[in-house]
mmCIF file as gemmi writes it, N, C-alpha and C atoms, coordinates in Angstrom:
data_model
loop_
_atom_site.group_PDB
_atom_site.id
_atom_site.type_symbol
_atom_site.label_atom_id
_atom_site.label_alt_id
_atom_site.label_comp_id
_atom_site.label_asym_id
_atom_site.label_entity_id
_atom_site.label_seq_id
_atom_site.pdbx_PDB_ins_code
_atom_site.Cartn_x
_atom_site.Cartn_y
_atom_site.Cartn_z
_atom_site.occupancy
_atom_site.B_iso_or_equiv
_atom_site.pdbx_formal_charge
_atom_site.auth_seq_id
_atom_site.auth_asym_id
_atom_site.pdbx_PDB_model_num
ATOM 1 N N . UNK Axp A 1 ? -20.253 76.174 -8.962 1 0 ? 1 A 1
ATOM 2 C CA . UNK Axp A 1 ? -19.556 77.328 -9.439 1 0 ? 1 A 1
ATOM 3 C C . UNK Axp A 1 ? -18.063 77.221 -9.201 1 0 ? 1 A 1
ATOM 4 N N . UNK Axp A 2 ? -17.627 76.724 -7.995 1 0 ? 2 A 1
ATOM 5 C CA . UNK Axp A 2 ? -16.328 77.02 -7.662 1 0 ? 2 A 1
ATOM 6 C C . UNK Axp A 2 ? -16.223 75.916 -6.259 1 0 ? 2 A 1
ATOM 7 N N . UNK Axp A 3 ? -14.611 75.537 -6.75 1 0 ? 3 A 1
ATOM 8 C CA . UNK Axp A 3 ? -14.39 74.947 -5.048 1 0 ? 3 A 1
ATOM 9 C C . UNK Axp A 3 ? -13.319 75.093 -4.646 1 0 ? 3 A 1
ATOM 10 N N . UNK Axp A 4 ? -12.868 74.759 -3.767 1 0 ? 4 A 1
ATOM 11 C CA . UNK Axp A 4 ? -11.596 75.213 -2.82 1 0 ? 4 A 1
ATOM 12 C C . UNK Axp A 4 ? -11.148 73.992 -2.27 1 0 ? 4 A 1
ATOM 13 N N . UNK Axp A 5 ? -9.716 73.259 -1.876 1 0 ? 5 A 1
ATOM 14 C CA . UNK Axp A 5 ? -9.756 72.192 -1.153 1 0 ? 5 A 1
ATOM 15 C C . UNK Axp A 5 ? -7.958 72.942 -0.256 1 0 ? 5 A 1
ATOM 16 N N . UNK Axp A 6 ? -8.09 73.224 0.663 1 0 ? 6 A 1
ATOM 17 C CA . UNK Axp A 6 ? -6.757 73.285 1.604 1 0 ? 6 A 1
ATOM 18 C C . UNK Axp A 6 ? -7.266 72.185 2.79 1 0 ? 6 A 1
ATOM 19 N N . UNK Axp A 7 ? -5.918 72.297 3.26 1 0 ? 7 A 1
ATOM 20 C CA . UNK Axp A 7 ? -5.561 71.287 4.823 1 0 ? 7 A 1
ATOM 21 C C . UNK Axp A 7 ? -4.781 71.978 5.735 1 0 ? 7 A 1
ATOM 22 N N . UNK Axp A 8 ? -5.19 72.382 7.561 1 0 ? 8 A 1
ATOM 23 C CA . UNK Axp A 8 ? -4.277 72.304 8.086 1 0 ? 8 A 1
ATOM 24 C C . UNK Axp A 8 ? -3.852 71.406 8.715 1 0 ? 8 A 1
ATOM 25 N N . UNK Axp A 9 ? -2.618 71.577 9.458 1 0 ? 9 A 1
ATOM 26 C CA . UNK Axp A 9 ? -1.477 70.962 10.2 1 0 ? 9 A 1
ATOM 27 C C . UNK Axp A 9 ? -0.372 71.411 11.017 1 0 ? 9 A 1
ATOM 28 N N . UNK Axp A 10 ? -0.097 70.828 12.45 1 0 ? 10 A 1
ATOM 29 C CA . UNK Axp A 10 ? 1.033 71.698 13.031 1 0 ? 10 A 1
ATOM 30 C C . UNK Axp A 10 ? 2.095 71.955 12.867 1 0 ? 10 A 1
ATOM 31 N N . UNK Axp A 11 ? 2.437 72.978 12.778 1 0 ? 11 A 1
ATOM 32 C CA . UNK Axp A 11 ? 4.007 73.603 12.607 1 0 ? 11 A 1
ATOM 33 C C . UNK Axp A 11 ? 4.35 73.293 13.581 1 0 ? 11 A 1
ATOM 34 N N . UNK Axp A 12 ? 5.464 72.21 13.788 1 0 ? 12 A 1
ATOM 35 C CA . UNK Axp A 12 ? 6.29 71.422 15.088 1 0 ? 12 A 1
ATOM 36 C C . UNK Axp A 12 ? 7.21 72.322 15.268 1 0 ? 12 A 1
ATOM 37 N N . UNK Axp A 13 ? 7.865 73.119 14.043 1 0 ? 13 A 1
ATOM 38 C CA . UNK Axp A 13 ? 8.493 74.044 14.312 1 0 ? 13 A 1
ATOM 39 C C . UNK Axp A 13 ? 8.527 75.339 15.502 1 0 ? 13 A 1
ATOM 40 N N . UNK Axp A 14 ? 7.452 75.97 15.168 1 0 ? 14 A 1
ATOM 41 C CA . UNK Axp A 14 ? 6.806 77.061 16.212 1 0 ? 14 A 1
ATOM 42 C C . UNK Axp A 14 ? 6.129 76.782 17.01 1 0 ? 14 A 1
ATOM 43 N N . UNK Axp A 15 ? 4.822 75.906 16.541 1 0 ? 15 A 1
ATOM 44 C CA . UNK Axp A 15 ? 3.864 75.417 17.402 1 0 ? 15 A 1
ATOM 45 C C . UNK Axp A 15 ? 2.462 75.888 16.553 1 0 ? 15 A 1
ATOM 46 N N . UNK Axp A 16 ? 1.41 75.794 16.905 1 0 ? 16 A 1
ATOM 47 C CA . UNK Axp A 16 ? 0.19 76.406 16.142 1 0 ? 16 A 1
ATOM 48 C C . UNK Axp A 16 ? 0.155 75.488 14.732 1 0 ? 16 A 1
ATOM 49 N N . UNK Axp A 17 ? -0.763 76.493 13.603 1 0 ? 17 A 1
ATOM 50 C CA . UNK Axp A 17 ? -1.119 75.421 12.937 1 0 ? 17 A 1
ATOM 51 C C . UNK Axp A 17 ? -0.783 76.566 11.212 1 0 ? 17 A 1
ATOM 52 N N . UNK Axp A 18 ? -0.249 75.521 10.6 1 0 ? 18 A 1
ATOM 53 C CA . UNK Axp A 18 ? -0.406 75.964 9.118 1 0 ? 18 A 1
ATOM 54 C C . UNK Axp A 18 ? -1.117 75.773 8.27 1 0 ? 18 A 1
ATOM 55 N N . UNK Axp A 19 ? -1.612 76.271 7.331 1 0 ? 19 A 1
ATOM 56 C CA . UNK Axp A 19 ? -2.663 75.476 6.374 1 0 ? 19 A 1
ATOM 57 C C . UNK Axp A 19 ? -1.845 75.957 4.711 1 0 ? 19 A 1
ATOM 58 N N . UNK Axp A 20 ? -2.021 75.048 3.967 1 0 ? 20 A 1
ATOM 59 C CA . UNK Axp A 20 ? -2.191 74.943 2.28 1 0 ? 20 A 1
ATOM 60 C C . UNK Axp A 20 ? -3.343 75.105 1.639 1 0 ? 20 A 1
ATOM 61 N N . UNK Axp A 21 ? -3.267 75.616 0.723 1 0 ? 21 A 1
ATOM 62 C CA . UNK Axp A 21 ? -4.549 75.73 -0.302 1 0 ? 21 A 1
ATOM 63 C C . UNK Axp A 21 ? -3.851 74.933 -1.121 1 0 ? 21 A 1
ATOM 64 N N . UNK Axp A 22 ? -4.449 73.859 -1.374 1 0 ? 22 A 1
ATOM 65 C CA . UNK Axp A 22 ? -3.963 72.461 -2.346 1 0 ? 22 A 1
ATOM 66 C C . UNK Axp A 22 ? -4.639 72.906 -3.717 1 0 ? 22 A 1
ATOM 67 N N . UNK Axp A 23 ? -6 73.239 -3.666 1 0 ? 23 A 1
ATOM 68 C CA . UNK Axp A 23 ? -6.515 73.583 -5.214 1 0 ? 23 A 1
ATOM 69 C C . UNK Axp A 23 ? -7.851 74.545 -5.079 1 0 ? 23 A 1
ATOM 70 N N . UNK Axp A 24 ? -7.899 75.09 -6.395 1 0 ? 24 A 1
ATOM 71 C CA . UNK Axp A 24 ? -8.69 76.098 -6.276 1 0 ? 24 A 1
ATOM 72 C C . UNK Axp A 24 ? -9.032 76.121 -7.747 1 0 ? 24 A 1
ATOM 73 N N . UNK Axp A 25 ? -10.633 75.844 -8.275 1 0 ? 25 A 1
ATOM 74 C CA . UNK Axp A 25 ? -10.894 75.821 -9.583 1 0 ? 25 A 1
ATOM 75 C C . UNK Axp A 25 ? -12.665 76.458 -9.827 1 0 ? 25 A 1
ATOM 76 N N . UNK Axp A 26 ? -12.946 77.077 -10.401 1 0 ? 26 A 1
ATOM 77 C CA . UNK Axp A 26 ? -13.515 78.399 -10.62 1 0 ? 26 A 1
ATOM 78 C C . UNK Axp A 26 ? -14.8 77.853 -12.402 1 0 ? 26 A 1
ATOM 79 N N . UNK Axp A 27 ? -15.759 77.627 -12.086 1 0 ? 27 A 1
ATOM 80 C CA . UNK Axp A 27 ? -16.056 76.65 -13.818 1 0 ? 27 A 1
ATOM 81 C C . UNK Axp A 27 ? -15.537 78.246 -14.384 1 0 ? 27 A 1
ATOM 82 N N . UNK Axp A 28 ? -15.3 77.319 -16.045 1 0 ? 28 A 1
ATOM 83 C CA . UNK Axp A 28 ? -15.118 78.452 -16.59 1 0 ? 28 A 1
ATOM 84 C C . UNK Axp A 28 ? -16.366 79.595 -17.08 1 0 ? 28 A 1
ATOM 85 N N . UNK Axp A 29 ? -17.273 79.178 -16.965 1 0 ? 29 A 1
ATOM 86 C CA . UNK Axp A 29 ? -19.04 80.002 -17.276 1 0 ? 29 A 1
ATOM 87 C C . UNK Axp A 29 ? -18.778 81.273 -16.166 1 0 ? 29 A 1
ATOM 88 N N . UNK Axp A 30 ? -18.088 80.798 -14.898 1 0 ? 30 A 1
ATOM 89 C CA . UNK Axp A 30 ? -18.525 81.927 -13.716 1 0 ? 30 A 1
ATOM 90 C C . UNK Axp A 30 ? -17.196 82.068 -13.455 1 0 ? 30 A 1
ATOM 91 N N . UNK Axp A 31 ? -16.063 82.26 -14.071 1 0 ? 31 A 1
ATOM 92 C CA . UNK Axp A 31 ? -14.884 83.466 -14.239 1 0 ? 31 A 1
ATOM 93 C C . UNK Axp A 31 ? -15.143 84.495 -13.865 1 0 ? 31 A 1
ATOM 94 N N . UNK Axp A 32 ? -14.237 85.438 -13.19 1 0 ? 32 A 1
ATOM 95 C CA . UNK Axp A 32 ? -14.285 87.048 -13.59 1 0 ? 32 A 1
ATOM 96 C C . UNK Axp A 32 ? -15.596 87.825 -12.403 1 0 ? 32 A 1
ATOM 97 N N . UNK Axp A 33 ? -16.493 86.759 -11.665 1 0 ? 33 A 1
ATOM 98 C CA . UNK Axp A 33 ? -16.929 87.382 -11.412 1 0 ? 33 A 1
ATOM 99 C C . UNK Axp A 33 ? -16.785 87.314 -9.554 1 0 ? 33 A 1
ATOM 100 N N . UNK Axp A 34 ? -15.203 87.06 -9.048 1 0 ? 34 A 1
ATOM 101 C CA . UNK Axp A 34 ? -14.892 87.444 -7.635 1 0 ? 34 A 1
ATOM 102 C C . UNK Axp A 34 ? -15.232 86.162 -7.246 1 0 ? 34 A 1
ATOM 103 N N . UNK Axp A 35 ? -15.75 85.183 -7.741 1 0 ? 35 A 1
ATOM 104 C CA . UNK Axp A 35 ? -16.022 83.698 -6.753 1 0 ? 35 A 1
ATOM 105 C C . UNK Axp A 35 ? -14.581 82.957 -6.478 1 0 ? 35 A 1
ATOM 106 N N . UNK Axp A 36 ? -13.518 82.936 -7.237 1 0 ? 36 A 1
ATOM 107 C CA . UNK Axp A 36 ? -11.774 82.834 -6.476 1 0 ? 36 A 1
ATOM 108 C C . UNK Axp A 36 ? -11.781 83.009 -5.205 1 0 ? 36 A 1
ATOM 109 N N . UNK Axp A 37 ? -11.849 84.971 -5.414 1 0 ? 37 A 1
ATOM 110 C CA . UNK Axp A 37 ? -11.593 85.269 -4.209 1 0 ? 37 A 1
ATOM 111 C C . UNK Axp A 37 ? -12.559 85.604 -3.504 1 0 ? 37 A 1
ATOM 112 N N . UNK Axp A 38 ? -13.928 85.071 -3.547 1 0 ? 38 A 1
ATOM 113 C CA . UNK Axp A 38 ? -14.449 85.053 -2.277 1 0 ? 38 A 1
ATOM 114 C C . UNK Axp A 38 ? -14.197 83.443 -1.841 1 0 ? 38 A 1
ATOM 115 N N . UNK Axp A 39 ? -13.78 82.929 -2.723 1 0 ? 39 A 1
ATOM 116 C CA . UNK Axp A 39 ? -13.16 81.321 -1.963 1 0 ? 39 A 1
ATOM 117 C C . UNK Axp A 39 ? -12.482 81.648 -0.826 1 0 ? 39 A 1
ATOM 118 N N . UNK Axp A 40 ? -11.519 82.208 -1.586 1 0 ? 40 A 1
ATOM 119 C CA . UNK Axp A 40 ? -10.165 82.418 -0.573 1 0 ? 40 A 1
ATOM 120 C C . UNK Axp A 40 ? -10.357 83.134 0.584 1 0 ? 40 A 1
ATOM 121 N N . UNK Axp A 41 ? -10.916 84.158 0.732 1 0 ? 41 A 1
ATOM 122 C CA . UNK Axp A 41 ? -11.456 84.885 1.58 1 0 ? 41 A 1
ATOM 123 C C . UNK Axp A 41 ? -12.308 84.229 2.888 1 0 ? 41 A 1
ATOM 124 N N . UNK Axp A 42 ? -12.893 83.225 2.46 1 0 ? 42 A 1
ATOM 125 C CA . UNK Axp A 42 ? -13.473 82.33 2.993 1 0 ? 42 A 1
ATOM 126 C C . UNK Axp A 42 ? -12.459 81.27 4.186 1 0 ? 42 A 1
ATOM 127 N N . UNK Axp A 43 ? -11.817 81.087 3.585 1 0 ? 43 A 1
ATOM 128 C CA . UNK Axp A 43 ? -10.682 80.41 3.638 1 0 ? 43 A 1
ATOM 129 C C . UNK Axp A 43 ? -9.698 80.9 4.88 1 0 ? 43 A 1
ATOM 130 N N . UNK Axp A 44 ? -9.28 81.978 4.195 1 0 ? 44 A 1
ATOM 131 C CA . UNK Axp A 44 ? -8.306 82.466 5.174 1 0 ? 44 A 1
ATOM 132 C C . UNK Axp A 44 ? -9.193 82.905 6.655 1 0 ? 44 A 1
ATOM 133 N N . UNK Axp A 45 ? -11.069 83.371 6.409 1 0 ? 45 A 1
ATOM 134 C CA . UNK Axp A 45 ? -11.608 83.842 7.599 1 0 ? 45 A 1
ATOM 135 C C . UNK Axp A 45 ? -11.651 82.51 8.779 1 0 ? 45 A 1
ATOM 136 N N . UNK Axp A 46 ? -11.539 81.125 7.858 1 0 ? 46 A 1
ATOM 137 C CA . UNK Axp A 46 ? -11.413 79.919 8.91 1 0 ? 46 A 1
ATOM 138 C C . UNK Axp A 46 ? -10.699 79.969 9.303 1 0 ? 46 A 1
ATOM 139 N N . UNK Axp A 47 ? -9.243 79.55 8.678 1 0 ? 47 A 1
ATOM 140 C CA . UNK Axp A 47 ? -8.242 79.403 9.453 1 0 ? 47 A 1
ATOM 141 C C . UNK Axp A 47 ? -7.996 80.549 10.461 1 0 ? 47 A 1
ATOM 142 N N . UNK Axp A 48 ? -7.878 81.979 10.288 1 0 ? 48 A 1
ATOM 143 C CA . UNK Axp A 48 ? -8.074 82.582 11.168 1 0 ? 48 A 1
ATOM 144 C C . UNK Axp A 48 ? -8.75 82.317 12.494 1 0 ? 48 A 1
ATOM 145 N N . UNK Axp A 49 ? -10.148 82.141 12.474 1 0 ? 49 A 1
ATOM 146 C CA . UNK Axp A 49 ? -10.645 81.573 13.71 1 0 ? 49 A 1
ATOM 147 C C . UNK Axp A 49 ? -9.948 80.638 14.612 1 0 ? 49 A 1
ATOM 148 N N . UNK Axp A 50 ? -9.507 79.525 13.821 1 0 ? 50 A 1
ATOM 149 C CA . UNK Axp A 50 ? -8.972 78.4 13.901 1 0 ? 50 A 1
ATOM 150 C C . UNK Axp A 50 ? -7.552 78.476 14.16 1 0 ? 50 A 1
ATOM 151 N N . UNK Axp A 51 ? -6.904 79.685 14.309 1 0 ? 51 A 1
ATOM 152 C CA . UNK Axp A 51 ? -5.735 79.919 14.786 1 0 ? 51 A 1
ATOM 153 C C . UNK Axp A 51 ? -4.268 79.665 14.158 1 0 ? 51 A 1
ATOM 154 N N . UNK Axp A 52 ? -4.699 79.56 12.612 1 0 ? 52 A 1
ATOM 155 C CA . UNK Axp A 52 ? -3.719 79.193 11.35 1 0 ? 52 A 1
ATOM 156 C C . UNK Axp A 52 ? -2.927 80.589 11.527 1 0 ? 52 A 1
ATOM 157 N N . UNK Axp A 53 ? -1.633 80.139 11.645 1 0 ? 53 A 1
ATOM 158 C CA . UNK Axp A 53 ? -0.754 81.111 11.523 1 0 ? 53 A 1
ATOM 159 C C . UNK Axp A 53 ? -0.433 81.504 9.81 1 0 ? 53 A 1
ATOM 160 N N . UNK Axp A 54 ? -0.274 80.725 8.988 1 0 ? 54 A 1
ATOM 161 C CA . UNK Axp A 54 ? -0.131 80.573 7.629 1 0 ? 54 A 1
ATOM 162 C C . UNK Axp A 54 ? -0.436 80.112 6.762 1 0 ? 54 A 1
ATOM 163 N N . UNK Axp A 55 ? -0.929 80.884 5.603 1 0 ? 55 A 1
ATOM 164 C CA . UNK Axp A 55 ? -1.567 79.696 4.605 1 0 ? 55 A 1
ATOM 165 C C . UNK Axp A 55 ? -0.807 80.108 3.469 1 0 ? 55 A 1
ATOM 166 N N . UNK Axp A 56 ? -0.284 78.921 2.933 1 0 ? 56 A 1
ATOM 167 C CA . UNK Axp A 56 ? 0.171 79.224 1.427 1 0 ? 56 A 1
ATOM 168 C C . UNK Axp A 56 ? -0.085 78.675 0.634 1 0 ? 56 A 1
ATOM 169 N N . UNK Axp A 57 ? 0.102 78.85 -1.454 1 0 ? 57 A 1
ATOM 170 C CA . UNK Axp A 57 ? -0.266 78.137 -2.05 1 0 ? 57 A 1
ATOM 171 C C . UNK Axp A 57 ? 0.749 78.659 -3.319 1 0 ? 57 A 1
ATOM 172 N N . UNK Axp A 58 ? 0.886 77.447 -4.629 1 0 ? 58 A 1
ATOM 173 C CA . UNK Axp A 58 ? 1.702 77.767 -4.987 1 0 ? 58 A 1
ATOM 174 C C . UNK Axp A 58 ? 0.651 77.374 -6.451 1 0 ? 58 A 1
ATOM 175 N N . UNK Axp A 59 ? 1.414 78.203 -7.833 1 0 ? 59 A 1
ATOM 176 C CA . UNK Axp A 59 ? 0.725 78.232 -8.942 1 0 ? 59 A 1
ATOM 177 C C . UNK Axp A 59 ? 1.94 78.009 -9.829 1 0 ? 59 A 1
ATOM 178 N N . UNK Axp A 60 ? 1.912 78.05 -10.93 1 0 ? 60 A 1
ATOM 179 C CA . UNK Axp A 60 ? 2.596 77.971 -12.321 1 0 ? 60 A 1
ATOM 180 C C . UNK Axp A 60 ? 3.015 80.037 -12.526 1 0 ? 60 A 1
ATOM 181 N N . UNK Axp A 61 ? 3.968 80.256 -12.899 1 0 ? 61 A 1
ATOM 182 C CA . UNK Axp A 61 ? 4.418 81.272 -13.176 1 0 ? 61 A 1
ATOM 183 C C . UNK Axp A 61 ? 3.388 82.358 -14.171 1 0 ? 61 A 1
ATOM 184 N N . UNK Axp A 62 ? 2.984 80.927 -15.099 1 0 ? 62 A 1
ATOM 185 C CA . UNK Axp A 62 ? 1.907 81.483 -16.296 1 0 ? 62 A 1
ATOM 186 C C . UNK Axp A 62 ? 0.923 81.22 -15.682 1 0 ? 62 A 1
ATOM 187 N N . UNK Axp A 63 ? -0.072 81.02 -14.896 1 0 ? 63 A 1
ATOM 188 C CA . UNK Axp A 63 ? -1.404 81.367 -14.453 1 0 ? 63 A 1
ATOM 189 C C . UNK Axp A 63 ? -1.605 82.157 -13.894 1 0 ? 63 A 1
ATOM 190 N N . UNK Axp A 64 ? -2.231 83.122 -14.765 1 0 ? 64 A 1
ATOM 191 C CA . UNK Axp A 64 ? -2.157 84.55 -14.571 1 0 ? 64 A 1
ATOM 192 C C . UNK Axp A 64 ? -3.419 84.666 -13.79 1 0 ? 64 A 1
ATOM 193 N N . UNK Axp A 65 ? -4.174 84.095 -13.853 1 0 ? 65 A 1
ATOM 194 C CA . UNK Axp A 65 ? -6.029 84.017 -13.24 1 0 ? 65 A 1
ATOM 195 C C . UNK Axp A 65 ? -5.558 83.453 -11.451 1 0 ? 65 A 1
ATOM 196 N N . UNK Axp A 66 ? -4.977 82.843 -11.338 1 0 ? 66 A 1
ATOM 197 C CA . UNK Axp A 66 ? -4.818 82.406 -10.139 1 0 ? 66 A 1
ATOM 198 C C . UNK Axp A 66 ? -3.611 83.533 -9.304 1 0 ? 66 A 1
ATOM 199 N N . UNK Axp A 67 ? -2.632 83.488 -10.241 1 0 ? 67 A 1
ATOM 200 C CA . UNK Axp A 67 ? -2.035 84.809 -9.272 1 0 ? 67 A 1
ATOM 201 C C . UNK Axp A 67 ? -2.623 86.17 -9.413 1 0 ? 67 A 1
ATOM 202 N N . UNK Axp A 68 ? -3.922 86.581 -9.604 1 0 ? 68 A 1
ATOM 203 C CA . UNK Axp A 68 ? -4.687 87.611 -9.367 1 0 ? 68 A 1
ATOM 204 C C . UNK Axp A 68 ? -5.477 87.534 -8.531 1 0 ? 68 A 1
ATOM 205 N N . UNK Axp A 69 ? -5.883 86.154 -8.191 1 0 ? 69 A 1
ATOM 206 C CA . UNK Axp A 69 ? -7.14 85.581 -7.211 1 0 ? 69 A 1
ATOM 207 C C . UNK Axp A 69 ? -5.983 86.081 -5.879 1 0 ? 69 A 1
ATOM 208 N N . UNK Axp A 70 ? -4.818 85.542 -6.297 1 0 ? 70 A 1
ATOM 209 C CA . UNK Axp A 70 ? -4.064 85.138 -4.734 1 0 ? 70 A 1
ATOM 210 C C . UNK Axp A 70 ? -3.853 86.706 -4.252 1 0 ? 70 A 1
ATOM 211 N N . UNK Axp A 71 ? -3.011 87.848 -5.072 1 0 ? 71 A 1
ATOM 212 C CA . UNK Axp A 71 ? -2.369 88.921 -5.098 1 0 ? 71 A 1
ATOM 213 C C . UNK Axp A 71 ? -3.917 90.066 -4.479 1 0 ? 71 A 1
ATOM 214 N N . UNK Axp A 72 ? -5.056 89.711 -4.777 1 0 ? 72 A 1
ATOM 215 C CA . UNK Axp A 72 ? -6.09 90.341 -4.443 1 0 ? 72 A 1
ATOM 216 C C . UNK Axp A 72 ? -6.665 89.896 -3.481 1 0 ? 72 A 1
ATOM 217 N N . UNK Axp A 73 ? -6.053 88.852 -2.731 1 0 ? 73 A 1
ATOM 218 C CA . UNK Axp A 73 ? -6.726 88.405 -1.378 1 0 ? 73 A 1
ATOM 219 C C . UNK Axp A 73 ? -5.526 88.615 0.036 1 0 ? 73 A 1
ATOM 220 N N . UNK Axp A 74 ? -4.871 89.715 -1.041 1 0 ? 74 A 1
ATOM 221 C CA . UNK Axp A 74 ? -3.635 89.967 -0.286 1 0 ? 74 A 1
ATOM 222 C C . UNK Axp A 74 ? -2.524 89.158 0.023 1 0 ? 74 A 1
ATOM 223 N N . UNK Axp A 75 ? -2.021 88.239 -0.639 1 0 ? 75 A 1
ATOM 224 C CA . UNK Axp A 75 ? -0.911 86.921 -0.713 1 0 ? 75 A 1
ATOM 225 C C . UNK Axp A 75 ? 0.561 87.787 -1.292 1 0 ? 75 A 1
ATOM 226 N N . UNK Axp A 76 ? 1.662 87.398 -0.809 1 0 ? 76 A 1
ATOM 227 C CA . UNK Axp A 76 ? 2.579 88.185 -1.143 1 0 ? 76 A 1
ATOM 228 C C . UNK Axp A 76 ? 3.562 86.952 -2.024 1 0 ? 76 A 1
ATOM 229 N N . UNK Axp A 77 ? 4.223 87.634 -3.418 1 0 ? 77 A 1
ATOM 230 C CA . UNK Axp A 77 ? 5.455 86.352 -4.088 1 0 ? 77 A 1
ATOM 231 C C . UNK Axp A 77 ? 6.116 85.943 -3.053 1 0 ? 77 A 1
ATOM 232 N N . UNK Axp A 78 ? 6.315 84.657 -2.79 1 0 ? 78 A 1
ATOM 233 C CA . UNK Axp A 78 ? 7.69 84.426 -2.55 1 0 ? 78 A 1
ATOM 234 C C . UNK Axp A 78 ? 8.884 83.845 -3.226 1 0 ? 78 A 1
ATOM 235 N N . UNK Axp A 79 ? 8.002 83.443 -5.122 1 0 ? 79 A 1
ATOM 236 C CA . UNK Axp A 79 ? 9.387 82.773 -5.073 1 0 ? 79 A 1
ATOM 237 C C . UNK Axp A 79 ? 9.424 83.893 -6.892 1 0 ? 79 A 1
ATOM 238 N N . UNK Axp A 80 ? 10.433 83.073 -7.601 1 0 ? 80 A 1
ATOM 239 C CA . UNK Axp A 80 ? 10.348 83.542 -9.008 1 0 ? 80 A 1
ATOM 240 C C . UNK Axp A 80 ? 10.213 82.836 -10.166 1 0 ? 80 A 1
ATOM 241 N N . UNK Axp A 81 ? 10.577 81.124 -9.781 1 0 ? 81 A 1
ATOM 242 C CA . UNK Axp A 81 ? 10.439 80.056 -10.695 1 0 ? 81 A 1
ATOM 243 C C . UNK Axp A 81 ? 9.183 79.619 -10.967 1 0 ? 81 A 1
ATOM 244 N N . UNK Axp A 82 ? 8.578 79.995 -9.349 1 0 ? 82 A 1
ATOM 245 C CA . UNK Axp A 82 ? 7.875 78.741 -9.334 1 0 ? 82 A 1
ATOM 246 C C . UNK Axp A 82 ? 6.457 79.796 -8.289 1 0 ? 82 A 1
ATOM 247 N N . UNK Axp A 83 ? 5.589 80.692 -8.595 1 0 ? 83 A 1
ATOM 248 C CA . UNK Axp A 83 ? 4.875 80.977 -8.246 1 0 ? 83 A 1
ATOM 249 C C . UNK Axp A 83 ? 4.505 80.618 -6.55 1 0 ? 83 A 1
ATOM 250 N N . UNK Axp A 84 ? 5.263 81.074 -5.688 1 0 ? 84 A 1
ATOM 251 C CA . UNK Axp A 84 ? 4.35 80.807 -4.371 1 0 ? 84 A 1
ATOM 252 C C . UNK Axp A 84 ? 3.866 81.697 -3.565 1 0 ? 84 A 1
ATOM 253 N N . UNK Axp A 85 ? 2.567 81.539 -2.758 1 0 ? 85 A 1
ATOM 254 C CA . UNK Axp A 85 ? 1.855 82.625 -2.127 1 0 ? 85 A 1
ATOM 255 C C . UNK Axp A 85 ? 1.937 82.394 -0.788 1 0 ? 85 A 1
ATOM 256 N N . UNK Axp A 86 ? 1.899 83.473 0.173 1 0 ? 86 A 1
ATOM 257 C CA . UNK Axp A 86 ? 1.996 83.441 1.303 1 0 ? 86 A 1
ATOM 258 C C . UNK Axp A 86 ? 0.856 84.261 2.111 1 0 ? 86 A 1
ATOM 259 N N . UNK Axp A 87 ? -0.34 84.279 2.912 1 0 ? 87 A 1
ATOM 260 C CA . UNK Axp A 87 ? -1.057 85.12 3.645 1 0 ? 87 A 1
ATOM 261 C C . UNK Axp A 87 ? -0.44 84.719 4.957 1 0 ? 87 A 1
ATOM 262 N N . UNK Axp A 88 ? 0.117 85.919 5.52 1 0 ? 88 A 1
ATOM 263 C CA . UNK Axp A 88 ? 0.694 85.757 6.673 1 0 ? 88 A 1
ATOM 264 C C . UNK Axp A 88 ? -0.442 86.575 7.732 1 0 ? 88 A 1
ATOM 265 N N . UNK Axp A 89 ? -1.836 85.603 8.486 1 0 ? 89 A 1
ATOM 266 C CA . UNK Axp A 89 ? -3.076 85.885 9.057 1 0 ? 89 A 1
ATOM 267 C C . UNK Axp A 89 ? -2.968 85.91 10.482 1 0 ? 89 A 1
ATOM 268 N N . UNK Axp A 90 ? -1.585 85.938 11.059 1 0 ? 90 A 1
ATOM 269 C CA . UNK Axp A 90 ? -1.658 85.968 12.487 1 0 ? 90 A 1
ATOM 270 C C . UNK Axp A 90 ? -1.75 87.322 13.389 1 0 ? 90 A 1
């Protein structure tokens, strides 16, 4: 139906750990029906455990299906060119 592929890694910066959502693809038969964002949801409940301070991911301006997945799993814009998401889970 659907898969998900992120990675974390330490923020040398702060300390702790960040993660990316690298890709996220949904067949098209089972659209529409919340499997995105119960990916994501999924997702962010690991890293959480796991002590991810941040996960972000970034889309195309025009993918409108993916910045609804992100915006409904609570991800905030950060940019305007260039679609990027931020769940800030700490």
């Amino acid at each position: 139906m659907g898969l998900l592929s992120a990675y974390a890694f330490p923020d040398v910066a702060s300390g702790g750990f960040l993660a990316y959502l690298y890709d996220i693809e949904v067949a098209e038969s089972q659209r529409s029906f919340g499997i995105g964002r119960g990916l994501i949801e999924a997702l962010l409940a690991a890293c959480k455990a796991d002590g991810v301070k941040l996960v972000w991911a970034g889309t195309e301006v025009e993918n409108a299906a993916a910045r609804r997945a992100f915006e409904r799993t609570g991800a905030e814009l950060e940019g305007d060119q260039y679609a990027e998401y931020e769940w800030d889970i700490a």
